[in-house]
C-alpha positions as a printed Julia matrix, in Angstrom:
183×3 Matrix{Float64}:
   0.0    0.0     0.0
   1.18   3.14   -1.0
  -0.54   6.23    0.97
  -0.06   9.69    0.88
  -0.97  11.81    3.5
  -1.64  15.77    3.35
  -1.82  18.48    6.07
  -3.03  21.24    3.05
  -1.83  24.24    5.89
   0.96  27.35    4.36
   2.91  25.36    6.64
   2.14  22.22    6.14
   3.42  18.84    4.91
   2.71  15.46    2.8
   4.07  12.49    3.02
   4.17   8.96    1.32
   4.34   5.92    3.67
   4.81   2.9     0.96
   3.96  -0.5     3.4
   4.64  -3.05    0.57
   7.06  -5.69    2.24
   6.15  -7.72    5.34
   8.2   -7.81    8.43
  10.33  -4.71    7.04
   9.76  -0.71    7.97
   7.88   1.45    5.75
   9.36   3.84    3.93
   8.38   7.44    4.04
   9.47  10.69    1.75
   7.68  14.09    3.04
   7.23  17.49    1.25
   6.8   20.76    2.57
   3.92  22.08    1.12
   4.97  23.88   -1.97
   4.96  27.83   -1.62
   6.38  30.69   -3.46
   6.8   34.6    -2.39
   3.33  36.44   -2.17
   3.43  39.42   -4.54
   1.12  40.37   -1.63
   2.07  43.42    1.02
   1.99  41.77    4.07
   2.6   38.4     3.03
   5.84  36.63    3.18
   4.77  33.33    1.54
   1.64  32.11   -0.69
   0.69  28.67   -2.04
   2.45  27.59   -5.72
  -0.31  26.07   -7.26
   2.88  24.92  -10.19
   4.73  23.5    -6.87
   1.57  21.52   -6.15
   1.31  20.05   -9.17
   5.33  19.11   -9.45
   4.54  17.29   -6.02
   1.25  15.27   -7.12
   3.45  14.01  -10.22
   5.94  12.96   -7.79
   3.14  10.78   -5.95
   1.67  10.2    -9.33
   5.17   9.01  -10.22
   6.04   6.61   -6.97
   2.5    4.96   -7.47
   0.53   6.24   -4.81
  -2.41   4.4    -4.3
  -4.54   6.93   -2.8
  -4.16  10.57   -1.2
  -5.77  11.27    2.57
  -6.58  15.2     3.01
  -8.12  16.87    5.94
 -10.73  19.06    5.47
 -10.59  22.13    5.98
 -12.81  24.65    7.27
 -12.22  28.64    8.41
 -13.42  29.96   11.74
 -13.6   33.65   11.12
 -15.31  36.04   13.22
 -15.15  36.37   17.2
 -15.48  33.61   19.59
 -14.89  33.7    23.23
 -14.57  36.59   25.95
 -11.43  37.02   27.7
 -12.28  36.21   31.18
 -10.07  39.29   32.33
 -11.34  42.03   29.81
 -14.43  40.25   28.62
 -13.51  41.52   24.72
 -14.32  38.97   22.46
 -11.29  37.19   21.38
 -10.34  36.21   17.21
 -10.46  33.34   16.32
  -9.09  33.45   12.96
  -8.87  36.41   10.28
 -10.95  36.51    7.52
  -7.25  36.83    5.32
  -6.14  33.68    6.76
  -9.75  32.17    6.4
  -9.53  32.74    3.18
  -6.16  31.42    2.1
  -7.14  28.37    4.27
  -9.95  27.35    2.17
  -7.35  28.69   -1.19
  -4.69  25.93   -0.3
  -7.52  23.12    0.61
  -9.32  24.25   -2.64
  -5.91  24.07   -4.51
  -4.72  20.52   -3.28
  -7.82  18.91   -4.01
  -7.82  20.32   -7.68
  -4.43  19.52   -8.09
  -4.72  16.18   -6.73
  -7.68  14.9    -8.45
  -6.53  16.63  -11.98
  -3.43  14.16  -11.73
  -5.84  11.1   -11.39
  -4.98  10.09   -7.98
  -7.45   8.66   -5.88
  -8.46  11.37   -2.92
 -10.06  10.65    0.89
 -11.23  13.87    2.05
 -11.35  12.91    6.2
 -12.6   15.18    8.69
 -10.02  15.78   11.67
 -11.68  13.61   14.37
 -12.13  10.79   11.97
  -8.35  10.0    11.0
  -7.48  11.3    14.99
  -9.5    9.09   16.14
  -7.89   5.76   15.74
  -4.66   6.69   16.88
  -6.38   8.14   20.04
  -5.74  12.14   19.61
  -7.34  14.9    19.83
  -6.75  18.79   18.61
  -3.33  18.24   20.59
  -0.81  19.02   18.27
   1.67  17.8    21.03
   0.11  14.27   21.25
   0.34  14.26   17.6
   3.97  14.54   17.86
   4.1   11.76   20.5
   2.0    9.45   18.88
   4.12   9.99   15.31
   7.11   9.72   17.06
   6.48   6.38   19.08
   4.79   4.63   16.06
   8.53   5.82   14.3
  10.86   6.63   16.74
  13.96   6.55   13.91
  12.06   9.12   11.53
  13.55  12.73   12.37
   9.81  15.16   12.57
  12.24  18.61   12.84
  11.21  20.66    9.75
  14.85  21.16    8.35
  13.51  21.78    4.96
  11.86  25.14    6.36
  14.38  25.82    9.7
  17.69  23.73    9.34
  18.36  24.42   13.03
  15.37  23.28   14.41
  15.52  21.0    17.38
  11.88  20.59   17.64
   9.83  18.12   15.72
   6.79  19.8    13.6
   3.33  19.19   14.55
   2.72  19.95   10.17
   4.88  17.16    9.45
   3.63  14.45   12.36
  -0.04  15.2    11.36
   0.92  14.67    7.03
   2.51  11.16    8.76
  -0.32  10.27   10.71
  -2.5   10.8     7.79
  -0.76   8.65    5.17
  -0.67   5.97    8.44
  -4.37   6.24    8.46
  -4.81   5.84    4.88
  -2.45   2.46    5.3
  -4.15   1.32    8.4
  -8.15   2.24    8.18
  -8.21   2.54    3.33
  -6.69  -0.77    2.87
């Protein structure tokens, strides 16, 4: 089984997990998710829709069998009041909303217009076999006990990171989910 997995965040990751040979360890490749500089003010970095594509070939290429994404969705507006000043509190801009749902949109297109076959899962359904929640620390843990040898730090973004990414656990955890649960 060859799975892909894809955390569609600015800063997110995919990653192949190929499972094809009893008794030995899989073998996993992961991608940054590919991004170019915004022409934007204000912007450092936007999706590269041309990136995208390069990367689906890749999976094309390696004979993925089938692509897990999360869905997405934006929570814009306010949500709840500081307990000290009682202001409402963001939740999420309606910029970043909006280039949420732009990536999501973009890695779905891309994926299905290079014939691969897509899993949209919703958060709490690929979580919940591996016993997580929204902690992106127990993602870590979990990743990192299932394979303790695979180094989570995202060097291709920060070289000198010492910490593992939560991006890169989570694009793991969903190619292990499309192994374990799409098989």
């Amino acid at each position: 089984m060859r799975s892909v997995g894809v955390d569609p965040g600015i800063e997110g990751y995919s990653c192949l997990v190929v499972t094809e040979t009893p008794g030995q360890p899989p073998f996993e490749k992961f991608w940054p998710a590919p991004v170019e500089e915004s022409r934007r003010v204000g912007k450092e970095f936007t999706y590269s829709p041309a990136g995208m594509v390069e990367v689906a070939q890749e999976w094309k290429g390696l004979g993925a069998d089938i692509v897990v994404i999360e869905e997405q969705q934006g929570f814009p507006g306010y949500g709840l009041k500081c307990p000290y000043c009682k202001k409402p509190k963001v939740m999420q801009g309606v910029a970043s909303t909006f280039q949420t749902g732009m990536g999501y949109g973009l890695w779905i297109g891309v994926i299905e217009s290079a014939g691969l076959r897509l899993r949209v899962v919703k958060p709490q359904e690929w979580k919940g076999p591996f016993g997580l929640t929204s902690d992106k620390k127990a993602s870590i843990a979990v990743a990192k006990r299932l394979e303790p040898d695979i180094d989570f730090r995202p060097f291709e973004r920060v070289p000198k990171s010492r910490k593992p990414d939560h991006n890169k656990c989570e694009a793991f955890l969903l190619a292990r989910y499309g192994v374990r649960v799409l098989s």
